[in-house]
MIDOSE-1310 file (N, C-alpha, C; in nm, 2 decimals, decimal comma, always signed):
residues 208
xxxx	+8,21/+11,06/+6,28/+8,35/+11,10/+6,30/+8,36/+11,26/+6,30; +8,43/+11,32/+6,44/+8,42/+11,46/+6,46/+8,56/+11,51/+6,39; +8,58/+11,61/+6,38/+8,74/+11,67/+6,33/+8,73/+11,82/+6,47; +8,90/+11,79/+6,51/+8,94/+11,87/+6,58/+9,08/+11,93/+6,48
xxxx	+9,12/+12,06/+6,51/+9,23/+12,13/+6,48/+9,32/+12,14/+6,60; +9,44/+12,07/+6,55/+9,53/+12,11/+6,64/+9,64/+12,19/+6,58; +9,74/+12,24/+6,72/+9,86/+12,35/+6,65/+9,96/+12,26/+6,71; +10,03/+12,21/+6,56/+10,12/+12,16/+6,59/+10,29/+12,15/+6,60
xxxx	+10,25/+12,29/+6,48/+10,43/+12,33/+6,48/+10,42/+12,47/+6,50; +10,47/+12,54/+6,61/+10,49/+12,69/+6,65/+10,58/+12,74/+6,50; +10,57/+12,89/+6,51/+10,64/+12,98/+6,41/+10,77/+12,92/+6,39; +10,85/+12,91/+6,50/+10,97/+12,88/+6,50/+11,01/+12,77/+6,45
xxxx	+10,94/+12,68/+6,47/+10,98/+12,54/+6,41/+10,95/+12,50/+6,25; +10,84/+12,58/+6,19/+10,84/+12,62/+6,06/+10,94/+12,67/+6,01; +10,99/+12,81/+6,01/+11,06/+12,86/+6,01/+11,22/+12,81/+5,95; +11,25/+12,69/+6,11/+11,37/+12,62/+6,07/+11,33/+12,49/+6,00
xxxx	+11,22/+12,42/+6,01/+11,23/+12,36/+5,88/+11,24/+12,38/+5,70; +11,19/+12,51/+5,63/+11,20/+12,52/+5,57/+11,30/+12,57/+5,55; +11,43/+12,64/+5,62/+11,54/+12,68/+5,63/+11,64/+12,54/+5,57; +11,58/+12,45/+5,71/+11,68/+12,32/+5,64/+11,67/+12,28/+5,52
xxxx	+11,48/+12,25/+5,49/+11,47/+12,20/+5,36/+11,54/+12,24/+5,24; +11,56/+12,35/+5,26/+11,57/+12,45/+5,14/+11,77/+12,42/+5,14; +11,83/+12,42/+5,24/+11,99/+12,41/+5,28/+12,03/+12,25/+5,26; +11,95/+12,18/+5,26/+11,98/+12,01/+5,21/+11,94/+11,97/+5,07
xxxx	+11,85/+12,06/+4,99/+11,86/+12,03/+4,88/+11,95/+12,12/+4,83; +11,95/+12,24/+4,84/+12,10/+12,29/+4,75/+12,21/+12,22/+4,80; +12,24/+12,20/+4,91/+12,38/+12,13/+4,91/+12,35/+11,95/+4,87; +12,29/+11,88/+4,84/+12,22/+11,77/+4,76/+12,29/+11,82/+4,60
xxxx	+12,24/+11,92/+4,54/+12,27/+11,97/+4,43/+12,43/+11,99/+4,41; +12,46/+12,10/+4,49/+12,59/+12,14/+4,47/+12,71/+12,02/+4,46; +12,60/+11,92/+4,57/+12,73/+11,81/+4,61/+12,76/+11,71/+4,46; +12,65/+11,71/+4,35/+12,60/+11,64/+4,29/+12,75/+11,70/+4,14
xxxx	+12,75/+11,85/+4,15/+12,83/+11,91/+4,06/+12,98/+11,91/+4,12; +13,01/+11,90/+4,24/+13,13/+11,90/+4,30/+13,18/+11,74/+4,31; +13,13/+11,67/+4,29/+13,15/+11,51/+4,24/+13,18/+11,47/+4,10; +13,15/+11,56/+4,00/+13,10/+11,50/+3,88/+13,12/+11,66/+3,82
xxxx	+13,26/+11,72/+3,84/+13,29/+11,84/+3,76/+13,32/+11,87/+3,64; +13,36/+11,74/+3,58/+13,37/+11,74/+3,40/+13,18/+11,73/+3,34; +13,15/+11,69/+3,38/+13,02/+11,66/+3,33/+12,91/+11,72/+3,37; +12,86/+11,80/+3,53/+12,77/+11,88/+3,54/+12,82/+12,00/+3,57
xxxx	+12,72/+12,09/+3,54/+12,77/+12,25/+3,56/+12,66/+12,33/+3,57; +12,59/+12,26/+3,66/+12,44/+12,37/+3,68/+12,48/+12,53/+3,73; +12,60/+12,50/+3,81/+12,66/+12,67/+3,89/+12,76/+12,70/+3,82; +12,79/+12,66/+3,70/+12,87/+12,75/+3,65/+13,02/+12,63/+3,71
xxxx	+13,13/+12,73/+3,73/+13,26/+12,70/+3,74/+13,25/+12,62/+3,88; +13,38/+12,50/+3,94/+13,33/+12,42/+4,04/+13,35/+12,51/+4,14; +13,44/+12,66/+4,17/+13,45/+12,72/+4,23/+13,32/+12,77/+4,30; +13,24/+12,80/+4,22/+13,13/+12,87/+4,27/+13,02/+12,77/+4,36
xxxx	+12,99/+12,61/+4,23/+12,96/+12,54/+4,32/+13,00/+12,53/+4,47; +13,10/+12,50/+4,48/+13,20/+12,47/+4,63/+13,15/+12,63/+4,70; +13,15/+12,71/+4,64/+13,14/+12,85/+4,74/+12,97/+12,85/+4,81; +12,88/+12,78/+4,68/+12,75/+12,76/+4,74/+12,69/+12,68/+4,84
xxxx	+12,77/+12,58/+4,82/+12,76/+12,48/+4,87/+12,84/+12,48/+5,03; +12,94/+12,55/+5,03/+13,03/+12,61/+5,22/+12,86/+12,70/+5,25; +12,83/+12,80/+5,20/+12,71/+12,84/+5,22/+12,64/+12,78/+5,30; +12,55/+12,68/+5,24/+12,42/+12,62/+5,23/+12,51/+12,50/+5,35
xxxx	+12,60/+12,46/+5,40/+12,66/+12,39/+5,48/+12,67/+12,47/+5,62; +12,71/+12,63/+5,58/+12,73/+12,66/+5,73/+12,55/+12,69/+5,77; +12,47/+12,77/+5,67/+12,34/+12,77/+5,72/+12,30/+12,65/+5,77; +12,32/+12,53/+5,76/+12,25/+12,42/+5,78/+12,33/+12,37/+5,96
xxxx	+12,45/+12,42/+5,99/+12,50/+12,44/+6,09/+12,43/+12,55/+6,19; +12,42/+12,63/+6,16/+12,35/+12,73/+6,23/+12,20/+12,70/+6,26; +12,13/+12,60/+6,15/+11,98/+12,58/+6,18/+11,99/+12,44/+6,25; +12,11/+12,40/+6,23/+12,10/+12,25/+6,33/+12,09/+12,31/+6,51
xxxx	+12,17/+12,42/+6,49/+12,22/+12,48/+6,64/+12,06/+12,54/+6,70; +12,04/+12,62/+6,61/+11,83/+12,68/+6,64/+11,78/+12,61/+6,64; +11,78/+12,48/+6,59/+11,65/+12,36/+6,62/+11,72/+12,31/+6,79; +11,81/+12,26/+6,77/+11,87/+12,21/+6,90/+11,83/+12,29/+7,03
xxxx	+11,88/+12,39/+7,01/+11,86/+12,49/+7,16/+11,73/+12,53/+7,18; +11,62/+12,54/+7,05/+11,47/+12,58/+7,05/+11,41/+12,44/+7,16; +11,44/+12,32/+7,11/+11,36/+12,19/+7,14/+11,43/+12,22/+7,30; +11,55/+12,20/+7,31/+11,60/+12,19/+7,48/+11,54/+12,25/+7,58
xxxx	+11,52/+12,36/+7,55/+11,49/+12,46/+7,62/+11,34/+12,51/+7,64; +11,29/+12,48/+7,50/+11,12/+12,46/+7,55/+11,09/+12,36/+7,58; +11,13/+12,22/+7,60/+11,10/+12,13/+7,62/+11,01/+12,03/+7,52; +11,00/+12,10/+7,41/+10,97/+12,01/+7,24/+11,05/+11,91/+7,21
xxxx	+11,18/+11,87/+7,27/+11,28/+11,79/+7,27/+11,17/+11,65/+7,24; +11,07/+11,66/+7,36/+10,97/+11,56/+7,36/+10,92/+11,48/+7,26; +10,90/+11,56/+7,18/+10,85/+11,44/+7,01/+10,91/+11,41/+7,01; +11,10/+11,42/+6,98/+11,19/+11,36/+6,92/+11,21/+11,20/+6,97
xxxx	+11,20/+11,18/+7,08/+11,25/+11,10/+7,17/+11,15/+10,94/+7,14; +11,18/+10,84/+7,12/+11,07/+10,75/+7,09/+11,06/+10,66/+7,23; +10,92/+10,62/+7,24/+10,96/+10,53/+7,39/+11,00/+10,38/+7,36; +10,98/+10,32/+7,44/+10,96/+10,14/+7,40/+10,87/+10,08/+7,28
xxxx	+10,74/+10,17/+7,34/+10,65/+10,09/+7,24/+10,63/+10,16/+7,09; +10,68/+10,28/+7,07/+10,74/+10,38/+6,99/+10,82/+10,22/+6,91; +10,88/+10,24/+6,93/+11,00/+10,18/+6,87/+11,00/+9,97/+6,86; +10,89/+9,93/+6,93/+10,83/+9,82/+6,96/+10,69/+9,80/+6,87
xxxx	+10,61/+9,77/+6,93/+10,46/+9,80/+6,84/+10,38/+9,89/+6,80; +10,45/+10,01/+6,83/+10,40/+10,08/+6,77/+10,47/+10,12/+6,65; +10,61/+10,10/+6,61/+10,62/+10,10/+6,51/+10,58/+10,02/+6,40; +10,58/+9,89/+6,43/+10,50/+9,80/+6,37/+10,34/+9,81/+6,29
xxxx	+10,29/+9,86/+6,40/+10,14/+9,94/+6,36/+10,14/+9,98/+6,23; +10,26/+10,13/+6,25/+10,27/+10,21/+6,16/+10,30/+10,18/+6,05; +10,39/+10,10/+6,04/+10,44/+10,01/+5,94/+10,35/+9,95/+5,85; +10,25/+9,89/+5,95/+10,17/+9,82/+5,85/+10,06/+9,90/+5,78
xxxx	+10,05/+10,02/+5,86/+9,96/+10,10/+5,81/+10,03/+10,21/+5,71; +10,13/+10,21/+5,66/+10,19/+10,25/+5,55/+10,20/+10,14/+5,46; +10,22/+10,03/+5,49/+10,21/+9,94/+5,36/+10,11/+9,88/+5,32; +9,97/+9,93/+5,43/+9,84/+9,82/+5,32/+9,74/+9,93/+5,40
xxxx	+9,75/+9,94/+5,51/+9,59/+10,02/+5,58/+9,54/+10,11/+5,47; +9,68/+10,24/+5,44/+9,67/+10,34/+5,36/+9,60/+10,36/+5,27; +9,63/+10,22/+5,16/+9,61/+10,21/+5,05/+9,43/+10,15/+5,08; +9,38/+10,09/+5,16/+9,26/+10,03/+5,15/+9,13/+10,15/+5,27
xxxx	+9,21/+10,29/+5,29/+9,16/+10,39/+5,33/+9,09/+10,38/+5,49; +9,22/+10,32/+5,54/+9,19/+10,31/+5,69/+9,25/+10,46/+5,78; +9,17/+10,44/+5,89/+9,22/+10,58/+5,92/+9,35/+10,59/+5,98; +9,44/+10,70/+6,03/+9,57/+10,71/+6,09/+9,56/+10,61/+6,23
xxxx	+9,64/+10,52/+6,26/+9,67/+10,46/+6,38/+9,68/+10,57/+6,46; +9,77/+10,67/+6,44/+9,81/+10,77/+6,56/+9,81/+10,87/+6,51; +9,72/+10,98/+6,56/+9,61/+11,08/+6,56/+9,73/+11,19/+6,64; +9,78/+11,24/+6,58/+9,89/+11,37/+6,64/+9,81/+11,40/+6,74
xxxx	+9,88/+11,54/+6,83/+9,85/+11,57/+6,92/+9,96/+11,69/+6,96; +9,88/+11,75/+7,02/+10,01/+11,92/+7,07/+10,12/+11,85/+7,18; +10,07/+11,73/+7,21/+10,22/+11,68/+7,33/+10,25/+11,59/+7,25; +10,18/+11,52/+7,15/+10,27/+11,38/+7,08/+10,23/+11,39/+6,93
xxxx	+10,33/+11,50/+6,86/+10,28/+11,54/+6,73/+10,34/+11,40/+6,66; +10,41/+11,34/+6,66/+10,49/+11,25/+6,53/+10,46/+11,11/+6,59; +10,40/+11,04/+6,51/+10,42/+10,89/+6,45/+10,52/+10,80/+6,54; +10,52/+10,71/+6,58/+10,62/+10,61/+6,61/+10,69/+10,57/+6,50
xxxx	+10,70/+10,56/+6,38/+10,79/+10,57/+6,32/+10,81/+10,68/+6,23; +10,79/+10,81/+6,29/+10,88/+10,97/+6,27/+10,91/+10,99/+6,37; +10,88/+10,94/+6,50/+10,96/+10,97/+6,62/+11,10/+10,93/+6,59; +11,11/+10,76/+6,54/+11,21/+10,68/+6,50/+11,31/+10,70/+6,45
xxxx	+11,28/+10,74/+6,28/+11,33/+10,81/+6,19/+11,41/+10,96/+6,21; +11,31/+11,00/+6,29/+11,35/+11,20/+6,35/+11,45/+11,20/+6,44; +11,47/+11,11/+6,52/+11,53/+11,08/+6,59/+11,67/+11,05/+6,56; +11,70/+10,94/+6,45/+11,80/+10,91/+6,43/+11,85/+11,01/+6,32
xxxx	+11,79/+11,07/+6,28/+11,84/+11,14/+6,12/+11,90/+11,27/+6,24; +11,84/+11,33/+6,38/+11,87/+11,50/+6,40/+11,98/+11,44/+6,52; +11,97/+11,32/+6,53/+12,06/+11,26/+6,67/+12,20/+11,21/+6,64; +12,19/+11,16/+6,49/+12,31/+11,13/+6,46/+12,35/+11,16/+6,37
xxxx	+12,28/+11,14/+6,21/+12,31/+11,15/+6,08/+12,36/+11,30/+6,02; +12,23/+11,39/+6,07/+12,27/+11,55/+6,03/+12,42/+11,58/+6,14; +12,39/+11,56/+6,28/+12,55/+11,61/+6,33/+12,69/+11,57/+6,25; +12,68/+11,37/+6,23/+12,80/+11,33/+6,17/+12,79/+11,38/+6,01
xxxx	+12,68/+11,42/+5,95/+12,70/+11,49/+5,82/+12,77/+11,65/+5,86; +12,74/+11,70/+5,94/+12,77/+11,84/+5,96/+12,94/+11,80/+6,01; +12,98/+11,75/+6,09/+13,08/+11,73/+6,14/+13,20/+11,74/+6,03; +13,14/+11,61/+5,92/+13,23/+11,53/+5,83/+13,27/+11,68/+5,72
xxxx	+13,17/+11,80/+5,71/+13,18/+11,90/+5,63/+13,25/+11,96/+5,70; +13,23/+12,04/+5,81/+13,35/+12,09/+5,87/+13,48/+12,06/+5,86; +13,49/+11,92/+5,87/+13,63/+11,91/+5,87/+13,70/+11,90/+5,74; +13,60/+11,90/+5,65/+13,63/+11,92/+5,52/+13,67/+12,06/+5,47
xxxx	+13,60/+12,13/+5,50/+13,60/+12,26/+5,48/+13,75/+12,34/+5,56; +13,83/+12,25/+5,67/+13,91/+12,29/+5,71/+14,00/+12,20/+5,72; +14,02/+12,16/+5,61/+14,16/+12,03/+5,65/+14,29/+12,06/+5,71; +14,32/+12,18/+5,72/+14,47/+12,22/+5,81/+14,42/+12,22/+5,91
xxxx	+14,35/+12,34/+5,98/+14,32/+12,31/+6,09/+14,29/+12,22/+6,17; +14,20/+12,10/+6,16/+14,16/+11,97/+6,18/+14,26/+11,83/+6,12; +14,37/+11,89/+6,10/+14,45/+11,78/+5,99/+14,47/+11,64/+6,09; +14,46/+11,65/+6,20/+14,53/+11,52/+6,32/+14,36/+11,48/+6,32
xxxx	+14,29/+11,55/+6,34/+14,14/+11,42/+6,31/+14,11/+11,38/+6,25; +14,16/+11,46/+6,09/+14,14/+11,36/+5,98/+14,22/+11,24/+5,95; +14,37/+11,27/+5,98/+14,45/+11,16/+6,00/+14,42/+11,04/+6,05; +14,36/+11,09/+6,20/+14,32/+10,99/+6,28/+14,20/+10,89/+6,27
xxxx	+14,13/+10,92/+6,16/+13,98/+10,89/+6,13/+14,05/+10,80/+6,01; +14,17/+10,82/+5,92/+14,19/+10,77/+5,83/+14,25/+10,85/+5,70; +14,21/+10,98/+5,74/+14,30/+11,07/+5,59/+14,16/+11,12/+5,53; +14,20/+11,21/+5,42/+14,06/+11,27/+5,33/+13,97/+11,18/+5,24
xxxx	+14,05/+11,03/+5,20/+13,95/+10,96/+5,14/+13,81/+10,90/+5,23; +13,89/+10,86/+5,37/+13,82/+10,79/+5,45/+13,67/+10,88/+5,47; +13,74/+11,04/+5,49/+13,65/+11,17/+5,55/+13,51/+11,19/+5,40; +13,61/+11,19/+5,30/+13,49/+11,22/+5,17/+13,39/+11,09/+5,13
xxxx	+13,44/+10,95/+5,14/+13,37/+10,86/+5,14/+13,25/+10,86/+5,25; +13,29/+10,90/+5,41/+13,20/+10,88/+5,52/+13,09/+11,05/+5,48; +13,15/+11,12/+5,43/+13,09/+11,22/+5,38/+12,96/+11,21/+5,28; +13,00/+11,11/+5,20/+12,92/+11,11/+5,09/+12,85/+11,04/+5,18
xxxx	+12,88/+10,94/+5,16/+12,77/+10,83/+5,24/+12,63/+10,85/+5,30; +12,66/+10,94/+5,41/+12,61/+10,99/+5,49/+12,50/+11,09/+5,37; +12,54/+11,17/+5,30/+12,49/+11,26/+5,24/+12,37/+11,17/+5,16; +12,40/+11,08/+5,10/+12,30/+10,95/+5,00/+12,19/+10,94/+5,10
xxxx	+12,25/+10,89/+5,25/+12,14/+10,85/+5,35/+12,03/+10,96/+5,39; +12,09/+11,09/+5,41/+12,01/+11,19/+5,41/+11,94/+11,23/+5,29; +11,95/+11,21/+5,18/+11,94/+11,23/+5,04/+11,80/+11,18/+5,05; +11,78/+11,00/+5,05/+11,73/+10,89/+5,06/+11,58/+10,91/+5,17
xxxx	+11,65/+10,97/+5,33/+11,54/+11,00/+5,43/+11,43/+11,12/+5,34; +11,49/+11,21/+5,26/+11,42/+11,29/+5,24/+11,30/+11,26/+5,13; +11,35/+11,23/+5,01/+11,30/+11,13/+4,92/+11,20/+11,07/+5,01; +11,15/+10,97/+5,10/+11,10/+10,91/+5,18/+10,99/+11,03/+5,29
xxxx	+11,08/+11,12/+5,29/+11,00/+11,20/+5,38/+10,87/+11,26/+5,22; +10,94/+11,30/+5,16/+10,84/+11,42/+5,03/+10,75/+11,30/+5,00; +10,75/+11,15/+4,96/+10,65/+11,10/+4,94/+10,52/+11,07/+5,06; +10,59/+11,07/+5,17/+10,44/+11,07/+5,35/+10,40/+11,19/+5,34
xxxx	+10,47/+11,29/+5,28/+10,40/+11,43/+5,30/+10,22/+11,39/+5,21; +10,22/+11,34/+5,11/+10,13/+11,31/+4,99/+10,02/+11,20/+5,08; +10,04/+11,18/+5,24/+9,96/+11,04/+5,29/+9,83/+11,10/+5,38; +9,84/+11,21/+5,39/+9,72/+11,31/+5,44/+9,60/+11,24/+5,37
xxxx	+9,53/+11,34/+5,43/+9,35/+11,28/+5,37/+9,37/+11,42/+5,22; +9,43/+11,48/+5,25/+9,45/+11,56/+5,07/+9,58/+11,51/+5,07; +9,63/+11,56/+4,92/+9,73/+11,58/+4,85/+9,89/+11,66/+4,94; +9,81/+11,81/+4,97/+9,87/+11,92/+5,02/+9,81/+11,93/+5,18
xxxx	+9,81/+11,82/+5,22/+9,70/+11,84/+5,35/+9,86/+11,87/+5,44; +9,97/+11,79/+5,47/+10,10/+11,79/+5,52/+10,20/+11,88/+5,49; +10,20/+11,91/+5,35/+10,28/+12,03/+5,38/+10,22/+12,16/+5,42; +10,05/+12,21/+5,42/+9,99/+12,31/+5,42/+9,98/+12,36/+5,62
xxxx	+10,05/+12,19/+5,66/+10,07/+12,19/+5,84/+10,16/+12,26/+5,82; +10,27/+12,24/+5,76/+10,38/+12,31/+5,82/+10,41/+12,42/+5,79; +10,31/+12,47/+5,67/+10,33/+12,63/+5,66/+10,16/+12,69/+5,78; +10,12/+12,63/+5,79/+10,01/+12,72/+5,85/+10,07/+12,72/+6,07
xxxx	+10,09/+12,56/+6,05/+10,12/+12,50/+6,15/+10,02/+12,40/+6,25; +9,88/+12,43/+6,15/+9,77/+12,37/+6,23/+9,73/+12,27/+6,07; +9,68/+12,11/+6,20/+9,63/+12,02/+6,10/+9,46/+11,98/+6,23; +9,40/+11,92/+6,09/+9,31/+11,89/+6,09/+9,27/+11,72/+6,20
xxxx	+9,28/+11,69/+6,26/+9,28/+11,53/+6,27/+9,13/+11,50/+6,30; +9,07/+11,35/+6,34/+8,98/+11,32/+6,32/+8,94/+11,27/+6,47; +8,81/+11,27/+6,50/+8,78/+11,19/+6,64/+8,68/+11,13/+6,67; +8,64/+10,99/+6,69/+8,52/+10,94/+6,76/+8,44/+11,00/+6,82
């Protein structure tokens, strides 16, 4: 078995992923003390929380916008997108090779690549979490963050309980994806073999 190095996340795409990572766990956190104001107080008064947290909300808007227009326009859009068999047997594959191959030290079904860096099911997952979940998370904050201005869409959606419930919601599911993402990071042939891709940007894979 030969080993090739490939480059699979440009500067830029580093860059905004640790931007996000870093902007979804503080606001994970903040959200956690702005729920539960009599009883946690990691930032102090809820004021401040709430101030850190519009923060780490509008950065997370701004880096949703840089990832968006980076992928469109270089045409990286391409991982995101899953095909048939993506989403058919090849996720299946993958599936089963997270729940038994892994553990009995078989090698990766799908061997990244500079045109098909993600997995059929991270294509899957990436897909749905930057296609739907983060926008209607981003959206549902916005409109939070401005209830006069926006007052007839909140109405129309249901009012602010309807808006903070689909808010939270949404926030647990992303909460949950990530959780799920930090434990695949650990599925490398090291420990640190996955996150050391995305700071360097080049991984290791293996070849016949």
């Amino acid at each position: 078995m030969s080993h090739k190095r490939v480059y699979l996340h440009p500067l830029t795409e580093r860059i905004w992923h640790w931007i996000h990572a870093l902007a979804v766990v503080m606001l994970a956190i903040t959200g956690v003390q702005l729920h539960w104001p009599g009883s946690i107080h990691w930032f102090g008064s809820l004021k401040t929380a709430m101030s850190i947290h519009e923060f780490f909300g509008a950065t997370l808007v701004l880096d949703f916008l840089l990832w968006l227009f980076y992928n469109l326009f270089s045409g990286r859009i391409k991982h995101y997108i899953p095909t048939m068999f993506d989403l058919t047997k090849g996720a299946v594959i993958q599936a089963k090779f997270y729940g038994l191959g892994i553990f009995q030290g078989k090698p990766h079904p799908f061997a990244p690549t500079e045109d098909n860096k993600f997995n059929p099911l991270q294509k899957t997952s990436y897909f749905g979490l930057m296609a739907f979940l983060v926008p209607l998370l981003l959206a549902s904050g916005i409109l939070y963050m401005f209830p006069v201005r926006f007052a007839g869409i909140i109405k129309a959606i249901g009012g602010m309980t309807v808006l903070g419930l689909a808010h939270t919601a949404i926030a647990f599911i992303v909460v949950a994806f990530v959780t799920v993402h930090l434990y695949l990071t650990t599925t490398g042939h090291t420990l640190f073999e996955e996150i050391m891709t995305m700071i360097t940007g080049w991984k290791e894979t293996e070849e016949d």
